[in-house]
N, C-alpha and C positions, 0 to 999 in steps of 0.2 A: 546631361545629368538630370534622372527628376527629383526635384525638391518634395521632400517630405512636408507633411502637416506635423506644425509643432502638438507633441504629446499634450495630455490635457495635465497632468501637473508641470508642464511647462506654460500652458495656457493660463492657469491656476494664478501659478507666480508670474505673468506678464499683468493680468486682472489687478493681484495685492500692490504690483508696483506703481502701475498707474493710477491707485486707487489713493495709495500714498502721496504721489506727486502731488495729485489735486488737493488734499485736506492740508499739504504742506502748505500747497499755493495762498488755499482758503485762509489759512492762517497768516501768513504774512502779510495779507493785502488788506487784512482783518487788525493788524496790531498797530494798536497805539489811535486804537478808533480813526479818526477821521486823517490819521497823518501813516498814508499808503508807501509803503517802501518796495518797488516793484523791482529791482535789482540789488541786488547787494553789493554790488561793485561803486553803485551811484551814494551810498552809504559815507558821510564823513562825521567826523570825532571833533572834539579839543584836543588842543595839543596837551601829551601827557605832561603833568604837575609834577614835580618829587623834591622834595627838600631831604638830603642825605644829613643824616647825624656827625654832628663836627667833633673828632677826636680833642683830647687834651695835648697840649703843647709843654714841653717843659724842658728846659736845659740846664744840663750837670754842670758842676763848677770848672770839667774840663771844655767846655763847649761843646759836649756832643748833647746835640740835639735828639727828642726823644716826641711820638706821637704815639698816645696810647688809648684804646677803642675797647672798653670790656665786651665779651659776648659769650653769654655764659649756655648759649644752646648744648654744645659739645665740651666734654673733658679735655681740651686743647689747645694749645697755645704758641700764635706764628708771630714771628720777628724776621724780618727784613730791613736791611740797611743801605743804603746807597755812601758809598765812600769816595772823596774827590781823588779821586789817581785815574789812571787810564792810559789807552798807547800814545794820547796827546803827548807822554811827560815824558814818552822814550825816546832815549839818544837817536840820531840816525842810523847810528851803524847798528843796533840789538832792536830794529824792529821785529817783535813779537814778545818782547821782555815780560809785557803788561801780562799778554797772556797765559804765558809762562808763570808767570805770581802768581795768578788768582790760581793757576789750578793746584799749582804745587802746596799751595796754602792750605787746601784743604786735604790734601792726601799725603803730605808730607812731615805729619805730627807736628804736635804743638803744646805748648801751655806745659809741660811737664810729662805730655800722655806721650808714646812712641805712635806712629802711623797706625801697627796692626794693635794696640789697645784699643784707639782710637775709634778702629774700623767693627775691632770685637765689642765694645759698648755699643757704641749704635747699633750696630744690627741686634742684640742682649736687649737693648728698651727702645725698639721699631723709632730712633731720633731719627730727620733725616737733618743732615746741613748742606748746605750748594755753597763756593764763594767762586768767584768767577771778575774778570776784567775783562769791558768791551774798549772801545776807542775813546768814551768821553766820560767813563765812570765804572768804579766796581762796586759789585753787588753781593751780599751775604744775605742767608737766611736759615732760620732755623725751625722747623717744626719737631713740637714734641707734646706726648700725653701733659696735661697738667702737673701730676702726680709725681715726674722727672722733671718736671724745671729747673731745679737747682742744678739737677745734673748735667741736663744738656745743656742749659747757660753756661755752667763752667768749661764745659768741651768749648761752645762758640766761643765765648770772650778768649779763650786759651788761643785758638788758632787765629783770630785776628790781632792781638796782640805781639806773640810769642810765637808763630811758626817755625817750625825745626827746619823745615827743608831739609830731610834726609836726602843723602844724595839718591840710594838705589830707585826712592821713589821721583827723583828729579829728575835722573838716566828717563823712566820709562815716559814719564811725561814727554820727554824729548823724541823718543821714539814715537811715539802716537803722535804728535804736533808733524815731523819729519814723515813719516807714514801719509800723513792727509794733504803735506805738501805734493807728497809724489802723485797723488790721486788727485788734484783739485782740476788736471788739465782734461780730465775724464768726461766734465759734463760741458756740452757746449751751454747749457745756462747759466750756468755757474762760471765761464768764462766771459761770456756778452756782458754782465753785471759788474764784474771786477774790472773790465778792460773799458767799461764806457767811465764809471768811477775815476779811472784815470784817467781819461780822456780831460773830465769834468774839470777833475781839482788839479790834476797832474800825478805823476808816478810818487813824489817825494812827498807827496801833501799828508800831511795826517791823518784825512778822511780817504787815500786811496790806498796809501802806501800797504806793504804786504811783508808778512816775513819769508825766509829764502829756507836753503836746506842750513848754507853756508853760517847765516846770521842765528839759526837754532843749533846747531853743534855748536859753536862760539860761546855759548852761557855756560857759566860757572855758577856754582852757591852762590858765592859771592855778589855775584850779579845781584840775585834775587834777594839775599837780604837787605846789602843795600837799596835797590828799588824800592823794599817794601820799609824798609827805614826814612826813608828822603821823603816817602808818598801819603801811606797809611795814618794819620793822627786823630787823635778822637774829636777834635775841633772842625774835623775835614768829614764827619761822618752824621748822616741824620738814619735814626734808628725809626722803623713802624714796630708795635706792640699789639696783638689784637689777641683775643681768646680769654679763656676760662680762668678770669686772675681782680684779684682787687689791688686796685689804684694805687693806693698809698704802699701795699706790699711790694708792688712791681719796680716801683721808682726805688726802693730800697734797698732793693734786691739786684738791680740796672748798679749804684753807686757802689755798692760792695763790691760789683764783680769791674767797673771801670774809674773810681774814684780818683786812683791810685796810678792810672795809666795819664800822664803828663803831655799837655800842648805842644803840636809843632807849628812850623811852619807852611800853610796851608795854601799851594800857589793859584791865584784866581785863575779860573779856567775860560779861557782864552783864544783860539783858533783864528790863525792868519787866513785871509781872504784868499783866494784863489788867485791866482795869476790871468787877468782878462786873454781871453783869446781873440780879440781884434776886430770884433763885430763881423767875420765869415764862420759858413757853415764849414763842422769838420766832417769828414767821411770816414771810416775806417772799417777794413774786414778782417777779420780771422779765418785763414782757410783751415778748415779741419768737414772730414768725411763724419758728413750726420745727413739724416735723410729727411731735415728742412733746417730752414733760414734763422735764426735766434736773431730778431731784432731790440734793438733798445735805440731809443731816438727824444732827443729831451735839451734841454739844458737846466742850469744854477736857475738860482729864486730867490724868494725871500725867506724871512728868519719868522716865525711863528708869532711873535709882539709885533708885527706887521700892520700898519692900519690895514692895509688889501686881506691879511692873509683870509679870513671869514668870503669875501665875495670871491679870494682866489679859490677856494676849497669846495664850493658850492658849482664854481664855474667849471674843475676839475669833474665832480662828479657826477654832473651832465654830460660833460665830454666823452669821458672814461672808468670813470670809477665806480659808477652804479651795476657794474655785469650787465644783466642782461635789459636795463631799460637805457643803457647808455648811448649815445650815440655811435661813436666808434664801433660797438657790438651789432647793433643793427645794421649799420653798415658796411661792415668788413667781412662780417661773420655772416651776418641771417642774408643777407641782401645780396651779398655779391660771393661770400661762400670761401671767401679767400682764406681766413684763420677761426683755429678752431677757440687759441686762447687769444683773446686780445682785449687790451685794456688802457688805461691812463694810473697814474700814482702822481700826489704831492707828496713829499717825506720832506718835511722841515722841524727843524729845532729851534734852541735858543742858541748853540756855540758857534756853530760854523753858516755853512749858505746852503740854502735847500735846496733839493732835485728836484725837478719835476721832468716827468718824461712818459711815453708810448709804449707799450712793449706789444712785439706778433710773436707768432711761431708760422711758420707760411713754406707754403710748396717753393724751392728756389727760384720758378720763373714767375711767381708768382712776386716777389720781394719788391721792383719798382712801381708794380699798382697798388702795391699796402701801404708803400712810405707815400705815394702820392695821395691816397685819399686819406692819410695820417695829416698832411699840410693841408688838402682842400676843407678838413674837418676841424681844423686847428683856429682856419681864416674865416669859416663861418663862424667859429663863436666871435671873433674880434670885428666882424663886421656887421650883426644880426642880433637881434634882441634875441632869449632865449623865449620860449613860450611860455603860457601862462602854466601849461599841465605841466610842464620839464622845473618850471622853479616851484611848484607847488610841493611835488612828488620828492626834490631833492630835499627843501627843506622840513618838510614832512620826514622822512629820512633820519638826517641830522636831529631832530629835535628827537625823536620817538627812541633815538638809540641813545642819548644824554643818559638816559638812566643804567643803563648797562654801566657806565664808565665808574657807577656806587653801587654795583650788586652783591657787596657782602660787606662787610666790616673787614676784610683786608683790606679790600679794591679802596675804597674810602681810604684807610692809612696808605695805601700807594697810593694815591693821586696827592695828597695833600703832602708826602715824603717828594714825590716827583717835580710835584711845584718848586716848592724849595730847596730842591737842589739848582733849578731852572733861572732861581729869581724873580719868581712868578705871582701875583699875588694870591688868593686862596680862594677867591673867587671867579677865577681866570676862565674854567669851564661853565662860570653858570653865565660869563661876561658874554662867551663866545655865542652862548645859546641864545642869548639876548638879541644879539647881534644879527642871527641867522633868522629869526622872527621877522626883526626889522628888514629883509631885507630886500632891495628890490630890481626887478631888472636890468633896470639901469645901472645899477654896479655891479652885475655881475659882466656886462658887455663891458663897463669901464676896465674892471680888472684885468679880465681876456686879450683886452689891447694895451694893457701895459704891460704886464708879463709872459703871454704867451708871443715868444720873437719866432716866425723861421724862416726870417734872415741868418738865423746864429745860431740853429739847432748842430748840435751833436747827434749821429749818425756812427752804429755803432752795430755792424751786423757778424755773423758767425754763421760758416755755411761753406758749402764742398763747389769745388768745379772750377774751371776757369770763367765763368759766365757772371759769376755773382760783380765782378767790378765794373762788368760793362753795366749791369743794371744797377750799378750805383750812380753811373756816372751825370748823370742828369743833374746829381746833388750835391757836387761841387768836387773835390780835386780828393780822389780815392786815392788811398795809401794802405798798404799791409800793415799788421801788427805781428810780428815775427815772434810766437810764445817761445820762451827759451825753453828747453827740456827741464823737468826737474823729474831727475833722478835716472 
């Protein structure tokens, strides 16, 4: 093939480019006079400063707590609530109850309004409301123009107080919840995650347990009022306020609409410890035809007011948690080519015991040299200093993204609403950041060798064939997990 000469308005624009490069050049090695900045990558900062604006605190004569943030940029105005109820407070036998409440609460009319008034106002003045129950708390919010506050408060405080629970709209709740039971066995991710859960806390634990098809036909009204009778109190709820509103209006307007709604009893929220699993690793697979291996590989932790938890969270996202400057990433992935996703997670609270755990996605014969260089990568942090650029860059990291966690005048009222439902004190986030400054090699190798064990990892894969047990077997004593059908 012969190569052409590039045209002369190609030549043109080769000349202007290069011509650019140089006066770019000229210039940077030109600024700040005598102080040369020859790469940009070699470029370092302060760490970012932010001091976020502290919302008012105030609580009604029924004990609900209230935090309120004016911000008069936009005509609008968001409230968010955190309520102490949750699937913690369900019987054994109606696990899914909690979430059955929260949603029937909000679609099931209330306060006086029928469901479809309910649904034809909101949508008539663009309100939106969400009320929802996870495992350790539920949550309301309401967004609306200014101009509607009265109105859409009165809808909110109506359906948290006064929920109707119409049945027709109870029925269909139950069919959507029954619906997503029948489809949860569909994705092997969505399997590996649930089934190592159990593995962790156990099948009946609070933080693993599940609801069935059985245990949702089973609910009645009844159920759901009383749940949301025995749960819901205004003592038991801390409110956020933020938007286009004066102070002294909002509180008065908060009392008229919940003055009148009376103290219950509010149960301290509480979660029993797991059952130890005896200082051995467990093994487990799920045989289901997918065309790779869904790993999850981890164990229990600590609770978040952890002296460790700062060096543990640091030490994590060296390991795994940084994507692509992680170790596990370069190594699993760039280096040896084995997984496309792979990574490390801490998830810790205040209620129960944290997870900390591995996750791949990997070719099936690939599955024993990922969980192997998951352990060899695990034992280098508990036996190695980390380096000086890997704790720089993490805690460089950490500090830089502190401000994101106040980037609006909601985010602020939910962090300081979050605390306090937590126990937490109100400067917990600026404690942690403190912490993460100070911090230094040495504890983060310390933390890595008290918390990361694997002697006692849970091993938790999802994947087709007969072969996946043998390449487990290296990691201690494989057993099936036998999914019941649902549906």
């Amino acid at each position: 093939m012969i190569m052409k000469a590039p045209s002369w308005r190609a030549r043109r624009g080769l000349k202007a480019a290069l011509l650019g490069m140089a006066l770019l050049s000229a210039t940077v090695m030109a600024w700040a006079g005598d102080r040369v900045v020859k790469d940009p990558r070699t470029m370092t900062f302060p760490p970012v400063e932010f001091a976020p604006s502290e919302p008012a605190r105030v609580v009604l004569d029924n004990g609900m707590v209230v935090y309120l943030l004016e911000d008069h940029e936009l005509p609008l105005v968001s409230l968010s609530a955190m309520m102490r109820t949750g699937g913690w407070l369900e019987p054994a036998d109606k696990v899914g109850l909690a979430a059955l409440t929260g949603a029937v609460m909000r679609t099931g009319g209330g306060g006086g309004r029928t469901a479809e008034q309910i649904d034809e106002e909101l949508e008539q003045f663009a309100i939106d409301i969400n009320i929802s129950m996870g495992r350790q708390s539920g949550t309301a919010s309401l967004d609306v123009l200014s101009k509607d506050l009265d109105r859409g408060l009165k809808i909110f405080a109506g359906l948290l107080r006064q929920p109707a629970f119409e049945a027709p709209r109870l029925e269909l709740a139950k069919l959507q919840t029954i619906e997503g039971i029948r489809r949860r066995q569909d994705s092997p991710g969505s399997i590996v995650g649930r089934e190592f859960l159990k593995q962790l806390y156990g099948p009946e634990h609070p933080s693993a347990r599940e609801s069935t098809m059985e245990s949702i036909k089973g609910m009645s009204r009844d159920d759901l009022v009383a749940f949301h009778r025995r749960t819901v109190h205004p003592n038991g709820i801390i409110l956020g306020v933020t938007g286009d509103f004066k102070q002294a209006e909002m509180i008065a307007l908060l009392r008229s609409m919940f003055a009148d709604w009376k103290k219950g009893d509010v149960p301290e929220l509480k979660i029993t410890d797991a059952r130890d699993s005896g200082g051995s690793s467990i093994v487990r697979f799920v045989n289901k035809d997918t065309s790779q291996a869904h790993l999850r590989i981890g164990h229990l932790t600590i609770r978040e007011d952890d002296p460790d938890y700062v060096s543990l969270a640091i030490a994590n996202d060296i390991l795994g948690g940084s994507s692509f400057r992680s170790r596990l990433f370069n190594d699993v992935r760039t280096k040896r080519g084995l997984a496309y996703s792979v990574g490390s997670r801490l998830n810790v609270g205040m209620h129960d015991q944290g997870v900390w755990l591995m996750r791949a996605e990997t070719k099936l014969p690939s599955t024993q040299e990922v969980i192997s260089r998951f352990v060899a990568n695990m034992e280098r942090m508990r036996t190695e200093l980390v380096t000086d650029e890997e704790l720089a860059e993490a805690k460089e990291a950490y500090v830089n993204s502190f401000v994101f966690s106040f980037a609006s005048p909601s985010a602020i009222v939910g962090r300081f609403v979050e605390l306090e439902y937590d126990g937490l004190p109100k400067d917990f986030l600026q404690q942690l950041r403190t912490r993460v400054v100070a911090l230094k090699k040495e504890d983060v190798l310390m933390a890595a060798k008290k918390h990361f064990h694997s002697n006692r990892l849970t091993i938790v894969a999802v994947g087709s064939g007969e072969a996946l047990p043998k390449l487990l077997s290296s990691f201690g004593d494989v057993k099936e997990i036998k999914l019941a059908p649902e549906g």
